[in-house]
C-alpha positions in Angstrom: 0.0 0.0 0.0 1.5 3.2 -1.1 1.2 6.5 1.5 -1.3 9.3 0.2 2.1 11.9 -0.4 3.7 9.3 -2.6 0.6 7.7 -4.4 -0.1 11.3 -5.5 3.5 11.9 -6.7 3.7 8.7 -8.4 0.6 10.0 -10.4 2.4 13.4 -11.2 5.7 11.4 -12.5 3.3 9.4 -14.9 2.0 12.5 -15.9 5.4 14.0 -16.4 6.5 11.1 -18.7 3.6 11.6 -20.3 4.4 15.1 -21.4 7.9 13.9 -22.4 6.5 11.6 -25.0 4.3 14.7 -26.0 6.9 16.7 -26.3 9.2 14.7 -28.4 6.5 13.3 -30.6 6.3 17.5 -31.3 10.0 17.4 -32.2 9.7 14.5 -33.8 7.1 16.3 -36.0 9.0 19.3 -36.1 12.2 18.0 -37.6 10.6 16.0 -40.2 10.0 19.4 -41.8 13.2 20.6 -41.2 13.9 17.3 -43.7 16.1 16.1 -41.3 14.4 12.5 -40.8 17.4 10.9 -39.3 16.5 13.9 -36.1 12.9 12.9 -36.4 13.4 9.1 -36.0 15.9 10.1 -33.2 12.9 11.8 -31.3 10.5 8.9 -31.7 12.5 6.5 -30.4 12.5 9.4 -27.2 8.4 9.0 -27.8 8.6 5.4 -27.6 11.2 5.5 -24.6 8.8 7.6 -22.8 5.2 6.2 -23.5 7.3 2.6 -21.6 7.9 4.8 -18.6 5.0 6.0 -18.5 3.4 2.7 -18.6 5.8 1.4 -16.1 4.6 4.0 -13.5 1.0 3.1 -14.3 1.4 -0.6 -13.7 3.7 0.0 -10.6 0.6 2.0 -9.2 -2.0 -0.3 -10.0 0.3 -3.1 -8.7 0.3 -1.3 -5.4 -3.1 -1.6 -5.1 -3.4 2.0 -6.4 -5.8 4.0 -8.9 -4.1 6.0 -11.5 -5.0 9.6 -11.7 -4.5 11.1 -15.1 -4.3 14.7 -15.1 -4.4 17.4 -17.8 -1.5 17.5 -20.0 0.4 20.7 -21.3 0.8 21.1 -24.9 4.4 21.1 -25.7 5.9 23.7 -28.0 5.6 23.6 -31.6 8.4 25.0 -33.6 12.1 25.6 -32.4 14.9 27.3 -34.3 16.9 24.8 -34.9 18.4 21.1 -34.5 20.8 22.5 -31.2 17.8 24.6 -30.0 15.5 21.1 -29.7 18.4 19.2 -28.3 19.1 21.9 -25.4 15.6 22.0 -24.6 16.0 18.1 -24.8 18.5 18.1 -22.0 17.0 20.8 -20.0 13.8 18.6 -20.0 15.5 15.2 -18.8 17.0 17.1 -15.9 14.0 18.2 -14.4 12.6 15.0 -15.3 15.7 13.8 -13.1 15.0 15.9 -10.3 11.7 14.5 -10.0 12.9 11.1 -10.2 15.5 12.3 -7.7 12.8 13.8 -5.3 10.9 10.7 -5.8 13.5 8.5 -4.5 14.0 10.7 -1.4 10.6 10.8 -1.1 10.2 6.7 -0.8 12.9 6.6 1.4 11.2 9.2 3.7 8.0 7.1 3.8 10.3 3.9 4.2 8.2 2.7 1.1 11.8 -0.2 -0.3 9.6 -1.3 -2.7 8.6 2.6 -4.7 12.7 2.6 -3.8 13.7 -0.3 -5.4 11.2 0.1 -8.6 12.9 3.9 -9.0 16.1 2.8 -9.5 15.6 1.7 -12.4 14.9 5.2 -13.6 17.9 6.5 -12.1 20.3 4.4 -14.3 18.0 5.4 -17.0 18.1 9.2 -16.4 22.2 9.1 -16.3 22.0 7.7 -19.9 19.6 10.1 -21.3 21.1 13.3 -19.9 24.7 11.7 -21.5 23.1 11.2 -25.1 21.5 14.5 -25.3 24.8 16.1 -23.9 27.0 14.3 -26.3 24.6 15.2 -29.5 24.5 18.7 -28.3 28.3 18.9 -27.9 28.4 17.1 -31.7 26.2 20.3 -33.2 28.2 22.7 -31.5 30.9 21.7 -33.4 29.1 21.2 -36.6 28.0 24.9 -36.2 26.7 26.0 -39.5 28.1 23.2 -41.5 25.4 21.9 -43.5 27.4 18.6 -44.6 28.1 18.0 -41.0 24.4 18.3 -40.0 23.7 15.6 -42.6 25.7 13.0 -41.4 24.4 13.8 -38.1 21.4 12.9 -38.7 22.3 9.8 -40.9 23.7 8.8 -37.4 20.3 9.6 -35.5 18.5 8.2 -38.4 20.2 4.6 -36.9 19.1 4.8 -33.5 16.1 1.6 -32.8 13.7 1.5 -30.3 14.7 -1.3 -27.6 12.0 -1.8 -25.0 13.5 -2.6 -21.5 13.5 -6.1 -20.3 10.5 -5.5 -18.3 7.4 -3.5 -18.9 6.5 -4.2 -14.9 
């Protein structure tokens, strides 16, 4: 049985992942007309990434004897500047999306809840990868800069990137 405080921030991390997959779905969109489909394959693989953690919250809680509680979701924005500007907004995303996990964690230890802490782990190993590939694709455009044959084999290499589901969908 899961306390009221973390039932109810359980609920806001599902709803946080799904804005993520929201939000790169847009991107996704968004660099497709930018004709960079390599970029736009690279952000629905995020999409993908983020509906399965999304799902994995929702079947923790229900697991836990819990109801899901969806609440309203933002729309994400629409059009960005540029390939850098999507990616910087990437990373800034996955780093609050880190903190949360971060205060979730804290939070299931306060409530000496081991099995929330053990299940978040999971997404703390997973966090320290995403924040790593959006740094290291940002650090690549920065020193592409305005080259236009560098941003094309850039996204030849996003264009290669598969969606893996995690062992477990639990």
């Amino acid at each position: 049985m899961l306390t009221k405080k973390l039932k109810d921030a359980l609920n806001k991390q599902l709803n946080n992942e799904i804005y993520s997959a929201y939000l790169y779905l847009s991107m996704s969109s968004y660099a497709g007309t930018l004709g960079l489909k390599g970029a736009a394959n690279w952000f629905m693989v995020q999409y993908q990434e983020e509906t399965v953690h999304a799902m994995k919250f929702f079947n923790f809680i229900n697991s836990r004897g819990e109801h899901v509680e969806l609440g309203a979701i933002a729309a994400p924005p629409v059009e960005f500047k540029n390939l850098l500007e999507m990616m910087e907004k990437t990373l800034t995303h996955e780093q609050f999306i880190t903190s949360s996990i971060n205060d979730l964690t804290d939070l299931a230890l306060t409530e000496k809840d081991h099995a929330t802490y053990i299940f978040l782990q999971w997404f703390v190993t997973e966090q320290v990868e995403e924040e790593e590939n959006d740094r290291d694709l940002i650090g690549k455009l920065k020193l592409i800069g305005d080259n236009g044959q560098g941003l094309l084999m850039l996204d030849a290499e996003m264009a290669t990137r598969v969606f893996v589901p995690p062992p477990t969908a639990a």
